[in-house]
C-alpha positions in Angstrom: -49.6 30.8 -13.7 -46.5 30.4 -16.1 -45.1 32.9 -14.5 -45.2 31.9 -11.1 -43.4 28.4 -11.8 -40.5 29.6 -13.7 -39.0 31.5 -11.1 -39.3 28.5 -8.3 -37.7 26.3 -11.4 -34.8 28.0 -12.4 -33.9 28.8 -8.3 -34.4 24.7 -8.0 -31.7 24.2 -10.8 -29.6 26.8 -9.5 -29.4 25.4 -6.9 -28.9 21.7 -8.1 -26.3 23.0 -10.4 -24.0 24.3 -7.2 -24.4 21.4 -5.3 -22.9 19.5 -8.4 -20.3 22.0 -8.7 -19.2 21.9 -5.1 -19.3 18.3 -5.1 -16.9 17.6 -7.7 -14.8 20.7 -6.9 -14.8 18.7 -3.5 -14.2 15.5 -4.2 -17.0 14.1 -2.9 -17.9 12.1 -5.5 -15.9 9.0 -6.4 -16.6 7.8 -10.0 -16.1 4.2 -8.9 -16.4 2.1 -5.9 -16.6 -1.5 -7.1 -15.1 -3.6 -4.4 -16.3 -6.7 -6.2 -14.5 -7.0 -9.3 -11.6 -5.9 -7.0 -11.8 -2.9 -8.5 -10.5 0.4 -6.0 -10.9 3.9 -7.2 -11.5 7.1 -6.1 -11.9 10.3 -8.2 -9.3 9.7 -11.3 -7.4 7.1 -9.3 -7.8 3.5 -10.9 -5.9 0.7 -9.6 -6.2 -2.9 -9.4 -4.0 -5.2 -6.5 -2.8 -8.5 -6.5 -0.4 -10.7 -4.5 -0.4 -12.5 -1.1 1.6 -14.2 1.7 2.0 -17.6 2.7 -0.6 -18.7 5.3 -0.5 -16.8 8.7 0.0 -20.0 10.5 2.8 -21.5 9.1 6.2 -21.7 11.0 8.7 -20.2 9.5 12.9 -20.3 9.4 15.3 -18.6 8.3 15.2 -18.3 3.8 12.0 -19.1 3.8 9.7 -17.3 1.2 7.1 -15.4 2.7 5.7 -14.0 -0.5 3.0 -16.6 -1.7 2.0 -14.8 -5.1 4.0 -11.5 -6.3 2.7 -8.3 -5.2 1.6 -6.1 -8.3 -0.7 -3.1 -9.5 -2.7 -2.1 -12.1 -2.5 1.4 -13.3 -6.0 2.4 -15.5 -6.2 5.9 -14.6 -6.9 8.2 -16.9 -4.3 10.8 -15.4 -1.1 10.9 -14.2 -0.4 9.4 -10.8 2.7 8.4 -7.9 3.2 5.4 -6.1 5.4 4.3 -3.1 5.0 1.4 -0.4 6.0 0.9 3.1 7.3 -2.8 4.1 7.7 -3.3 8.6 8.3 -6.1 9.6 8.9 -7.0 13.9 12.7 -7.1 14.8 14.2 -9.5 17.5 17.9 -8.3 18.9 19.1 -8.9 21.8 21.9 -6.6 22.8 24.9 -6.9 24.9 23.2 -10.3 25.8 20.7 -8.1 28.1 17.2 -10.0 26.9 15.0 -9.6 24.2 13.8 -6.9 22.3 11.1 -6.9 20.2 10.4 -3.8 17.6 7.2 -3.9 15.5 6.5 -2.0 13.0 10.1 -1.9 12.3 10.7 -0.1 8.8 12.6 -1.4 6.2 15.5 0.5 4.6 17.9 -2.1 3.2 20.2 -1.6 5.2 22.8 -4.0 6.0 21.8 -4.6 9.3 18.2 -5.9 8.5 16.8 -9.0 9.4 15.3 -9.3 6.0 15.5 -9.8 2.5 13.5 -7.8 0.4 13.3 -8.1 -4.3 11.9 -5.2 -5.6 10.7 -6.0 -9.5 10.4 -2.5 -10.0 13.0 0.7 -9.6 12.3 1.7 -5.9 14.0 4.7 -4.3 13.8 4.8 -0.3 13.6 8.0 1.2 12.1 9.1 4.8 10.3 5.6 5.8 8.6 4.9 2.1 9.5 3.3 -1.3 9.0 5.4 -4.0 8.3 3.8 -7.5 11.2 5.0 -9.8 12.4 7.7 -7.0 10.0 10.7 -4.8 9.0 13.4 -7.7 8.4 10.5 -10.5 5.3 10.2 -12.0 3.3 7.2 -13.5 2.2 7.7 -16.8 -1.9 7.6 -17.7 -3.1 4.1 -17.8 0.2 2.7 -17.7 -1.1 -1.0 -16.9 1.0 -3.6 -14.6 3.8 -2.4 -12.0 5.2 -5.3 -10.9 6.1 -4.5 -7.0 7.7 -7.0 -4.9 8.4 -10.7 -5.2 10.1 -11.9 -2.3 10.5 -11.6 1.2 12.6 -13.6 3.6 14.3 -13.2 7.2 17.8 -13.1 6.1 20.0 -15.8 8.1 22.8 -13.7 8.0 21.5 -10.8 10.9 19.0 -13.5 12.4 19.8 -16.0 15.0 18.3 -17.9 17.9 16.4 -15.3 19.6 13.5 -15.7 16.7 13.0 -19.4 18.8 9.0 -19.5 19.1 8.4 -15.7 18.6 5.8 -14.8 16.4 6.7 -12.0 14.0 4.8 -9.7 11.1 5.6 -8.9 7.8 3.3 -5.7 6.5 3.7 -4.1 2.8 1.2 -1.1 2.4 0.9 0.5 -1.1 -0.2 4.0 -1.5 -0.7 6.4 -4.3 -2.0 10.0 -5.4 -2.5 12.2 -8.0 0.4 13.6 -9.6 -0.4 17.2 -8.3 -2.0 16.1 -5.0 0.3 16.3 -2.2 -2.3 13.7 0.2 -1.5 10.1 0.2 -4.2 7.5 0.3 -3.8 3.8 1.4 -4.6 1.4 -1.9 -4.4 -1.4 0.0 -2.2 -3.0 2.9 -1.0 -6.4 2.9 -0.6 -8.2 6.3 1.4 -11.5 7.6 1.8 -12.7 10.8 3.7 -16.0 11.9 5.4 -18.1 14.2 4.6 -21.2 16.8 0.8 -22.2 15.9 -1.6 -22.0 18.8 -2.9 -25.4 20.5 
């Protein structure tokens, strides 16, 4: 009778044992998910978000600060990690005189030609639509703690003009990171803002 049962046993763990071993080879396990304590990780990633806007229905002008509490991470991962963000924002020109046009989503580079301001409080490199922390193959140390990000936004006065007149525009920062040797980038978080004449 002893007999009989090992062999369905050990198949059993065999078989538990490469389910395990697929899943975590797999990534389809996430050692923490703990949305409540604001808490985001998944796999060895370990981050912790902070910062806001000013409310969505105020009406803004020209300098205005649109950052209500600095943006900022966390880093408590136990491994090596990158981080870079993505700030659009929606762009009123209106060339030659022609009418208005309106380009959301618009990605900013710094140039000199943008229609906003932007303070980094960390290093950030820009290459190919993204803000890399501390420049595109730099790597955040293990448990590194706060990166402070960004702590002020405005629409610059100095490339923006009357066209803005009751328009409603959006301000969008979106922070992503990824394992050091993982070429995949996953959204932490995104940030969103969205202004102009309040509705009656």
């Amino acid at each position: 009778m002893k007999k009989r049962l090992i062999l369905p046993l050990t198949s059993l763990f065999l078989i538990l044992s490469s389910l395990v071993i697929l899943g975590i080879t797999y990534g389809w396990f996430a050692d923490l998910i703990d949305l409540d304590s604001g808490v985001i990780s998944v796999g060895d990633l370990r981050y912790f978000q902070n910062g806001d806007f000013i409310t969505d229905d105020t009406i803004i002008y020209p300098g205005l600060e649109l950052v209500d509490t600095e943006f900022d991470v966390t880093n408590t991962s136990p491994i090596e990690s990158q981080l870079r963000i993505q700030i659009t924002y929606t762009r009123i020109t209106n060339p030659g005189g022609a009418g208005l046009v309106f380009e959301e989503n618009y990605i900013y580079t710094d140039a000199s030609t943008e229609h906003i301001s932007v303070v980094f409080d960390s290093t950030f490199v820009y290459d190919t639509e993204y803000w890399y922390l501390n420049g595109t193959t730099s790597t955040i140390a293990a448990d590194s703690g706060l990166i402070e990000l960004v702590s002020s936004i405005i629409y610059d006065g100095v490339n923006t003009n009357i066209d803005y007149v009751e328009q409603d525009v959006a301000v969008s920062i979106t922070i992503e990171i990824k394992q050091n040797d993982n070429a995949t980038w996953s959204e932490l978080v995104g940030y969103d803002f969205s202004t102009g004449e309040p509705e009656i």
